[in-house]
KOLDO-357010 format. One record per residue (C-alpha): residue number from 1; x, y, z. Coordinates in steps of 0.5 Angstrom, whole numbers, plus 500, padded with zeros to 3 digits. Layout:
N
PT_seq_x_y_z
PT_NUM_X_Y_Z
...
This chain:
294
PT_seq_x_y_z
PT_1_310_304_121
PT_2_304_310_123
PT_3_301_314_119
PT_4_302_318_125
PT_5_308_322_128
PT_6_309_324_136
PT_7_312_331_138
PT_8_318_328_143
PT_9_324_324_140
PT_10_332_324_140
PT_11_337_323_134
PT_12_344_323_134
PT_13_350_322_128
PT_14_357_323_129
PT_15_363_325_124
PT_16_370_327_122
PT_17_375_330_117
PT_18_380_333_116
PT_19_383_334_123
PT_20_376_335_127
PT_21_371_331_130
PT_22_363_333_131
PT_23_358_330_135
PT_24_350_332_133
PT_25_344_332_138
PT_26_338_333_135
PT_27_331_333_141
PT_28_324_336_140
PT_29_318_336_144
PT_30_310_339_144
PT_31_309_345_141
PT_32_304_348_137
PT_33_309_350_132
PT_34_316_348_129
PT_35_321_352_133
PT_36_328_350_132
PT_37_333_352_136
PT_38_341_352_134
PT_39_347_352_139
PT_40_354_350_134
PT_41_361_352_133
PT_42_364_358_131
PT_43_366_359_123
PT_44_361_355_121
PT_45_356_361_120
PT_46_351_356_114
PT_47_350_351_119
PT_48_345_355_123
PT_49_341_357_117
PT_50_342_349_113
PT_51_339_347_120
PT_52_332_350_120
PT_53_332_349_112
PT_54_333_341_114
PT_55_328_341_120
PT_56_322_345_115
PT_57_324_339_111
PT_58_322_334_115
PT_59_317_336_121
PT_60_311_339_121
PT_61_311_341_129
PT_62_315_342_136
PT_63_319_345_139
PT_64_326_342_136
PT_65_334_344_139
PT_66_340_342_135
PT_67_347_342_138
PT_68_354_340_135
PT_69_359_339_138
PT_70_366_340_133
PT_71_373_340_137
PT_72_380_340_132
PT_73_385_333_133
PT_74_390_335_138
PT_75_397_338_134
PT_76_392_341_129
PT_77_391_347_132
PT_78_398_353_131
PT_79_402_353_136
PT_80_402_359_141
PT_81_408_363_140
PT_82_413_369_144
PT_83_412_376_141
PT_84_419_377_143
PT_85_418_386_141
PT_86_412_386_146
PT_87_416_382_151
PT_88_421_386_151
PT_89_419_392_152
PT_90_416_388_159
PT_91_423_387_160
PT_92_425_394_160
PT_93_420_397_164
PT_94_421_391_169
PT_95_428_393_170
PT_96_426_400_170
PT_97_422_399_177
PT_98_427_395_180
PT_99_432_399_180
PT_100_428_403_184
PT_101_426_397_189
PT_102_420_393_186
PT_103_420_386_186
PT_104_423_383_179
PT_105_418_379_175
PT_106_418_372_175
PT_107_417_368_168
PT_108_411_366_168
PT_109_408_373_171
PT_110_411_376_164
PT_111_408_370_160
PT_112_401_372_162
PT_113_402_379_161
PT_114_397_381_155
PT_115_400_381_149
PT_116_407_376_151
PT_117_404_369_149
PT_118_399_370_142
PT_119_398_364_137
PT_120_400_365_130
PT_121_394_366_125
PT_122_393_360_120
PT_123_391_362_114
PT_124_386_356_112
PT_125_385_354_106
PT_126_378_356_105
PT_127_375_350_100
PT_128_378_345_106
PT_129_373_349_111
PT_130_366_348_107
PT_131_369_342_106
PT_132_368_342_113
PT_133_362_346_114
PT_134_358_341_108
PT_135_360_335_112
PT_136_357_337_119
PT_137_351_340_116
PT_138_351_333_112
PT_139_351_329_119
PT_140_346_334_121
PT_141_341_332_117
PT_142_343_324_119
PT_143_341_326_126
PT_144_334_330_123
PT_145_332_323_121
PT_146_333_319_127
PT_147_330_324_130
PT_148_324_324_125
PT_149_325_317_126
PT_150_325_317_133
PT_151_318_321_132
PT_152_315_316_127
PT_153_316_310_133
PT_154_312_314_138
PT_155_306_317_134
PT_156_307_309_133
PT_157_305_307_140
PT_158_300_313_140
PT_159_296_311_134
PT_160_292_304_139
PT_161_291_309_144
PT_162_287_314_141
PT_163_283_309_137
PT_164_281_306_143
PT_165_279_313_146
PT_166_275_313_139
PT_167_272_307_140
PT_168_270_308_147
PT_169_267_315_145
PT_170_263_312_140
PT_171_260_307_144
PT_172_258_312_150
PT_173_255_315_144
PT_174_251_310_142
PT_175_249_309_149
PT_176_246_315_149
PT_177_243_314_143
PT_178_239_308_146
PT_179_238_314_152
PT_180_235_319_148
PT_181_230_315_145
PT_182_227_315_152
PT_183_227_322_154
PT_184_221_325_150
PT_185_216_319_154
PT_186_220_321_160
PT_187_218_328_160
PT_188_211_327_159
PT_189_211_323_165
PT_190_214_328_168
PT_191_210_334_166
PT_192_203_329_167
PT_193_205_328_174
PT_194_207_335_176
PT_195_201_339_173
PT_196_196_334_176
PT_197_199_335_183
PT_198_198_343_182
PT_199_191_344_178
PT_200_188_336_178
PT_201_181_340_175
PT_202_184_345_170
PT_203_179_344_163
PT_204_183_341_157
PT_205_189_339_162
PT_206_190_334_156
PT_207_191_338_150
PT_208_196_342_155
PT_209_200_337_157
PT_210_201_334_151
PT_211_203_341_148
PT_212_208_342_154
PT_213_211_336_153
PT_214_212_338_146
PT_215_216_344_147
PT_216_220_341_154
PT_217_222_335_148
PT_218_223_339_143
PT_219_228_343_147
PT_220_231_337_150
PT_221_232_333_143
PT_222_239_331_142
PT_223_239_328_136
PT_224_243_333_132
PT_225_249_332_138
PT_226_249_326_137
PT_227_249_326_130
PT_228_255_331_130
PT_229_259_326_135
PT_230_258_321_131
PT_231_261_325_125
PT_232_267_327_130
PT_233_269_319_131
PT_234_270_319_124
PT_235_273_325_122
PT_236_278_322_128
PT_237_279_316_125
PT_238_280_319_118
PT_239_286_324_120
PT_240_289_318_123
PT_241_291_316_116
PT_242_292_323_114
PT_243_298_326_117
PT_244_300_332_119
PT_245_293_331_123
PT_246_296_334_130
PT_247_292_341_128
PT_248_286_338_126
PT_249_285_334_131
PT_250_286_339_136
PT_251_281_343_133
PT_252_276_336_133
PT_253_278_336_141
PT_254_274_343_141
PT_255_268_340_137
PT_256_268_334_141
PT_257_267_338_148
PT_258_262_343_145
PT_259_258_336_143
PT_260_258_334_149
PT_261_257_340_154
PT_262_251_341_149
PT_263_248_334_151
PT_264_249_335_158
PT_265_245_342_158
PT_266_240_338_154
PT_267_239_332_157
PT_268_232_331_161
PT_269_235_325_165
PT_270_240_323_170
PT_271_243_316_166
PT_272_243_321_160
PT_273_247_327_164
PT_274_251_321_166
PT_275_253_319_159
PT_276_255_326_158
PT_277_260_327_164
PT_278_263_320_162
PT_279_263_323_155
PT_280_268_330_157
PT_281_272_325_161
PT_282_274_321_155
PT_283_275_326_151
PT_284_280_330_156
PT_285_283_324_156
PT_286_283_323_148
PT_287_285_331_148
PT_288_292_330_153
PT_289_294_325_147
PT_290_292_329_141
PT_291_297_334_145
PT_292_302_329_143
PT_293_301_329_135
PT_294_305_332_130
């Protein structure tokens, strides 16, 4: 199993007791924080409660929704009854304005009078329905973990592509390293060539060359941007073994672009700025599944 967990997955659980039956689906998608969202039956007012206790307890990050679905066997439910007082007085009033020419009612027009058709109120025994209550929130908590299960099997095909991201950083990396290396020479070539074009016969032309070459290779040395990245690559590969790293690694993404857009304002030459604008690619391309972290 990875180290690492995804942010997208499904888990369901099914149960029954008593006379009902619940069905329980659990989703999450991306998100900076743990949302968790509850829609469920009326009468179970814990459930809603239990739910995010459950999901704390198992997931660091996204955005969760949670649904139960619970339904009474047929035959449970208390079986509707005439309140004959009120039908009644429907009657009397009935026959009141036919006797003055309306029409009289029908049976089913004084059936759908309010008040006519109403369901006895069933005292539930208060210990069944926890009974109940505490069985959904158990099936709840099994839906939780195939969700977290679910997770886990993502943050599992996550975990080679962003190895192989890393390593391709690390070897631009590298290759800019090897780049780099070549700037200060480059640079004096450069600045030679340009200030012999301008003032061939300028006294201490050397000396001047060589002190402007000093500064213009000073200000392009990348070395420390390098060094930074190579420290990135492995904090990377370290957060991979240490989860939760969504977090970290979203904040690592953000000092991988600083390095790199660094190195591109530094760089003194075309193959070293070119290394620099593949680097931003990669670690866009890298950030993208990083957003997919838990």
């Amino acid at each position: 199993m990875s180290p690492i967990s995804g942010m997208t997955g499904f888990g369901r659980a099914d149960g029954a007791l008593d006379g009902w039956t619940w069905t329980v689906e659990a989703r999450s998608v991306n998100g900076r924080s743990l949302e968790v969202r509850y829609r469920g039956p009326g009468g179970f007012d814990n459930l809603e409660r239990l739910t995010k206790a459950a999901a704390q307890g198992r997931l660091n990050r996204g955005q969760v929704t949670l649904g139960v679905q619970a339904k009474r066997a047929e035959g449970s439910e208390p079986a509707p009854r005439v309140n004959e007082a009120v039908l009644a007085n429907y009657l009397k009033l009935a026959n009141q304005l036919a006797e003055e020419g309306a029409v009289p009612p029908s049976a089913d027009g004084l059936l759908a009078l309010r008040g006519v058709i109403e369901v006895a109120e069933e005292v539930e025994d208060l210990e069944a329905h926890a009974a109940v209550e505490a069985a959904i929130a158990a099936t709840i908590e099994q839906a939780l973990d195939a969700l977290k299960l679910s997770r886990q099997r993502e943050g599992e095909q996550l975990t080679p592509v962003i190895r192989d991201f890393v390593g391709t950083i690390e070897a631009l990396v590298a290759r800019a390293e090897l780049e780099a290396s070549s700037q200060t020479e480059a640079i004096r070539e450069r600045f030679t060539r340009r200030i012999s074009e301008l003032a061939p016969d300028a006294p201490g032309l050397e000396e001047r060359i060589f002190l402007e070459a000093a500064a213009l290779a000073t200000k392009a040395d990348v070395r420390e941007e390098l060094d930074r990245l190579t420290a990135h690559v492995d904090s990377a590969r370290t957060l991979l073994q240490q989860p939760p790293a969504g977090r970290k690694l979203d904040f690592l993404m953000q000092e991988f672009m600083r390095e790199a857009n660094t190195l591109c304002s530094k760089s003194a030459t075309t193959p070293l700025t070119g290394i620099g604008l593949e680097l931003k690619a990669v670690i866009e391309q890298l950030r993208e599944q990083v957003q997919n972290v838990e």
